[in-house]
C-alpha positions in Angstrom: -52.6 -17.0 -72.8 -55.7 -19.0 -73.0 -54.0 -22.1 -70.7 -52.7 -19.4 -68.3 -56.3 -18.2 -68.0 -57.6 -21.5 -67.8 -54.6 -22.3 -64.8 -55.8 -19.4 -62.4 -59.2 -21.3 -60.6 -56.7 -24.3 -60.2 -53.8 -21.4 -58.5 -56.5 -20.6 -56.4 -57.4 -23.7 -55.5 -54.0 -24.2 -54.4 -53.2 -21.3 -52.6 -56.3 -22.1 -50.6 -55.3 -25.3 -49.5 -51.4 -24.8 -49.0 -51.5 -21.1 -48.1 -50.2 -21.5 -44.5 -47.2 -23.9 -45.9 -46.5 -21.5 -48.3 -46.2 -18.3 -46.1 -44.3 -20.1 -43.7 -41.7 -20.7 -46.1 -42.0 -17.2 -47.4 -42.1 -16.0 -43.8 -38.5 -18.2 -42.9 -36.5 -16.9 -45.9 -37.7 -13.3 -45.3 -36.6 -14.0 -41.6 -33.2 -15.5 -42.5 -32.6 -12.3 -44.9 -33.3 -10.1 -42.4 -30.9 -11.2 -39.8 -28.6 -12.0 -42.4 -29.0 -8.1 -43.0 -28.9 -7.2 -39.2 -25.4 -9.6 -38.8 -23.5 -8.3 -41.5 -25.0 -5.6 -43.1 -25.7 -6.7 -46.5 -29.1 -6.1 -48.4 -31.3 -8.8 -48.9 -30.6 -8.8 -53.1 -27.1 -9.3 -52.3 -27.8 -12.0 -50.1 -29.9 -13.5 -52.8 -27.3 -13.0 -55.0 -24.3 -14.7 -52.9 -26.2 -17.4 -52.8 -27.3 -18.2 -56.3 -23.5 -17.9 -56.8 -22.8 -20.6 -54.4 -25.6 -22.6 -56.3 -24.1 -22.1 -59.6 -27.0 -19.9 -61.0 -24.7 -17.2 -62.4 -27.8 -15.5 -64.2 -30.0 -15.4 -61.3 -27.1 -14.1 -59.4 -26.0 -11.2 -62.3 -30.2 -10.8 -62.3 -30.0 -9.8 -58.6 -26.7 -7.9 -58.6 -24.8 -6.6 -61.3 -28.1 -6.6 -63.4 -30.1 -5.8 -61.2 -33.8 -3.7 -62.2 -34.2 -0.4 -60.1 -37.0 -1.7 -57.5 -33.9 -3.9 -56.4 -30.6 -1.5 -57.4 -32.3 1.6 -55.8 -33.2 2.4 -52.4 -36.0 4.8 -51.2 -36.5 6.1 -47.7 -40.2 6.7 -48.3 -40.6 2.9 -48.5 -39.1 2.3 -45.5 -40.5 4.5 -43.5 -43.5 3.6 -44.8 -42.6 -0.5 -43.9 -41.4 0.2 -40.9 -44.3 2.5 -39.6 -46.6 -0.8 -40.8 -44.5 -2.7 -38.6 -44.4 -0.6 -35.0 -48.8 0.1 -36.6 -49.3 -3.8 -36.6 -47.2 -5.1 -33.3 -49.3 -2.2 -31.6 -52.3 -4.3 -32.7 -51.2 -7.5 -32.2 -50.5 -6.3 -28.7 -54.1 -3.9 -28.1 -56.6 -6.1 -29.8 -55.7 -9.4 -28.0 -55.8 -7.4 -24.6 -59.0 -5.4 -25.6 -61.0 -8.7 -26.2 -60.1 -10.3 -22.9 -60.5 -7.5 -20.9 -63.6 -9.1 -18.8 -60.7 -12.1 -18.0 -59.8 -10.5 -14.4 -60.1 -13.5 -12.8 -57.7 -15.4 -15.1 -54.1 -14.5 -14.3 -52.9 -15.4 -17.9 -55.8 -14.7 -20.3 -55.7 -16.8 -23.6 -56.0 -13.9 -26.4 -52.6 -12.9 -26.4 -51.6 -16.8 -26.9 -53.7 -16.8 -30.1 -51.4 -14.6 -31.8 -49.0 -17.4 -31.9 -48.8 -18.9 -35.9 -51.1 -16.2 -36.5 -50.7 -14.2 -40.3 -49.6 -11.0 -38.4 -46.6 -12.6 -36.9 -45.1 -13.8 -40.3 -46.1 -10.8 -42.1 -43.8 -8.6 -39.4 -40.9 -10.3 -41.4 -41.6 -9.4 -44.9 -42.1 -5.9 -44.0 -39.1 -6.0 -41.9 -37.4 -7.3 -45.3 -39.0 -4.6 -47.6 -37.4 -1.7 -45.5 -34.2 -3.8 -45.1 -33.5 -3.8 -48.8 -34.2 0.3 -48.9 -31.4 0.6 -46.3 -29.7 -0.1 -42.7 -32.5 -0.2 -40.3 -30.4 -1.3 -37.1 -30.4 2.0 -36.0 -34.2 2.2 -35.8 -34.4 -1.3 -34.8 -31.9 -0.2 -31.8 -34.1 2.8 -31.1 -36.9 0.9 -30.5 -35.7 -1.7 -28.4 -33.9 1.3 -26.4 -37.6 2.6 -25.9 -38.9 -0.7 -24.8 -36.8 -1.1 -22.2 -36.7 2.4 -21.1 -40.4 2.2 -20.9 -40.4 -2.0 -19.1 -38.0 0.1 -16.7 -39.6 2.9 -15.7 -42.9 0.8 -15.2 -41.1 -1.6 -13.1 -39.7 1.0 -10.9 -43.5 2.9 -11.1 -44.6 -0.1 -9.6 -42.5 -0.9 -6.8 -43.2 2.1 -5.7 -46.9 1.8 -5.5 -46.0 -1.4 -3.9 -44.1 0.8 -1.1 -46.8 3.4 -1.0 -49.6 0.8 -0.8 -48.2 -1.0 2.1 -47.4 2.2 4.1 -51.3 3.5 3.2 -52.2 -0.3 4.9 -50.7 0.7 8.1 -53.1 4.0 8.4 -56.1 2.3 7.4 -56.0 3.7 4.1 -55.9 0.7 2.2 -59.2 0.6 0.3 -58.2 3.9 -1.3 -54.5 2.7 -2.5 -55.8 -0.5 -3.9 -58.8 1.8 -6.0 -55.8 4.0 -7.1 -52.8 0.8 -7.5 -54.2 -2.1 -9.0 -56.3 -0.4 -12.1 -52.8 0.8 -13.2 -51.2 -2.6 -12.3 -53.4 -4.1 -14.5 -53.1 -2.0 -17.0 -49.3 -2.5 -16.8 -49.2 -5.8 -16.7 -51.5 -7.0 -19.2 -49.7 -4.8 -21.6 -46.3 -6.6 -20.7 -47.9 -10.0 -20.9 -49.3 -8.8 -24.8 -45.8 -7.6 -25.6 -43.9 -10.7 -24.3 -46.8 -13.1 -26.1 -46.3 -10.7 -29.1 -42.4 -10.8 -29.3 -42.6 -14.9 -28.8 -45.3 -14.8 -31.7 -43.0 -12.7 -34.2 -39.8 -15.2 -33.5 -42.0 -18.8 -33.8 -42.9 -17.4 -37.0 -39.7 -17.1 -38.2 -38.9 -20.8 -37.6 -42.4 -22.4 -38.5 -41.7 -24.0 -41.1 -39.0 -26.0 -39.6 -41.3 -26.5 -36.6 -44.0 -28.0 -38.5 -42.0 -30.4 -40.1 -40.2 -31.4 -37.0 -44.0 -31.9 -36.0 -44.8 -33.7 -39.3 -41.8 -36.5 -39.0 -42.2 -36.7 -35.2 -46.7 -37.7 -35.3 -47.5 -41.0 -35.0 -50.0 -41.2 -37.1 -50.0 -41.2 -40.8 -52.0 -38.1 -43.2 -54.2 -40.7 -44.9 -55.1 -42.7 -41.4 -55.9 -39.1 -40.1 -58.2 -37.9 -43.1 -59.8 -41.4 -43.1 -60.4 -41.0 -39.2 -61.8 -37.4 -40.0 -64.4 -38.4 -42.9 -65.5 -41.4 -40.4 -66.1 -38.9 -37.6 -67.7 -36.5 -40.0 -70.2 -39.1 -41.8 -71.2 -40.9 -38.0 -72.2 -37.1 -37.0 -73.8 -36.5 -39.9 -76.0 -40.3 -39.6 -76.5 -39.4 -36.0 -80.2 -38.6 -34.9 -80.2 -34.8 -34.3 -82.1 -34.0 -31.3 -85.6 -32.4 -32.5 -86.2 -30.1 -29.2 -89.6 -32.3 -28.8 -91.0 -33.5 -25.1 -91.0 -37.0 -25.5 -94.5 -38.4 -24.3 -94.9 -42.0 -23.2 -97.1 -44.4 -25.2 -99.3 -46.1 -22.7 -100.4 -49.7 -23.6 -104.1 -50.0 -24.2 
């Protein structure tokens, strides 16, 4: 008890400094259970459990089937609805909150703030919650409702659009084009920015699911070795630290007596 106690500043430690490694390969097997559950309709335990069969681990696989403890065995609709509202509650954010702090980027036709979302936590915790309310039950249904709305909604916003299009270049033909464009492009914007969070936001969620692959693809592909990089780092670090800092001071000119 005393060594476990003793252990838990040096897990910490740990976590801190391989956290992202660690979630991305949490992240890829929750991903990989969950289309495993969309394709063919198994739960995530079972999955599990097929698998530690192949391996040869016939306890772990009896553990996660036949013996399995009630939080696996069961299923409870509560805890899916209550994963799956997180979900559509956190892909709402991921796409508001990006949009919301590069409002005042009108003169940038793609703003960066949706791009940051990309490798970020949210993306990769999408797929765990997607995995919690897979193993409570089928969610293709509600998975197939929403995209149903999306596109219902892309559609309609399209076709909203065109129209305003039409209207605006009639209205230019009367002289009434100062009042279309007050009344079209707030609403284009609106719609548009939305669909560029969505589409940054959907790209974010499926990178996440393959980041770990991706970053060691990235890893065996750089040129330039993890010791040669730290060693160029600290070098950087202690010349900017030896570097004269600039004191603000008017320099005055020493005249020669």
């Amino acid at each position: 008890m005393l060594g476990a106690i003793r252990a838990i500043p040096e897990t910490i430690k740990n976590w801190r400094e391989n956290r992202v490694m660690l979630y991305q390969l949490v992240t890829g097997i929750s991903a990989a259970l969950v289309v495993t559950a969309l394709a063919g309709g198994n739960r995530p335990s079972d999955s599990l459990a097929a698998v530690a069969h192949g391996l040869g681990i016939t306890p772990v696989a009896n553990w996660l089937s036949t013996n399995a403890p009630p939080v696996l065995a069961g299923s409870s609709p509560t805890v899916q609805s209550v994963a799956l509202s997180a979900v559509l509650l956190l892909v709402a954010g991921m796409v508001i909150v990006p949009l919301w702090l590069g409002r005042h980027d009108d003169n940038q036709t793609f703003s960066y703030e949706p791009l940051r979302l990309i490798g970020s936590p949210a993306a990769s915790t999408i797929w765990i919650l997607l995995l919690i309310a897979a193993q409570q039950g089928d969610i293709i249904s509600t998975l197939q409702r929403w995209a149903d709305t999306a596109v219902a909604a892309a559609g309609w916003t399209i076709a909203g659009l065109l129209v305003f299009g039409v209207l605006h270049l009639i209205a230019n033909r009367h002289g009434l084009d100062e009042l279309t464009k007050m009344l079209f492009w707030p609403v284009a914007a609106v719609a548009y920015r939305g669909g560029y969070g969505l589409c940054a936001t959907i790209l974010a969620i499926a990178l996440a699911a393959i980041s770990l692959p991706l970053s060691m693809i990235g890893w065996m592909s750089a040129l330039e070795s993890d010791h040669s990089r730290k060693a160029r780092s600290e070098m950087a670090r202690v010349r900017a630290e030896g570097a004269t800092q600039p004191s603000g001071a008017v320099a005055v000119p020493i005249r020669p007596s």
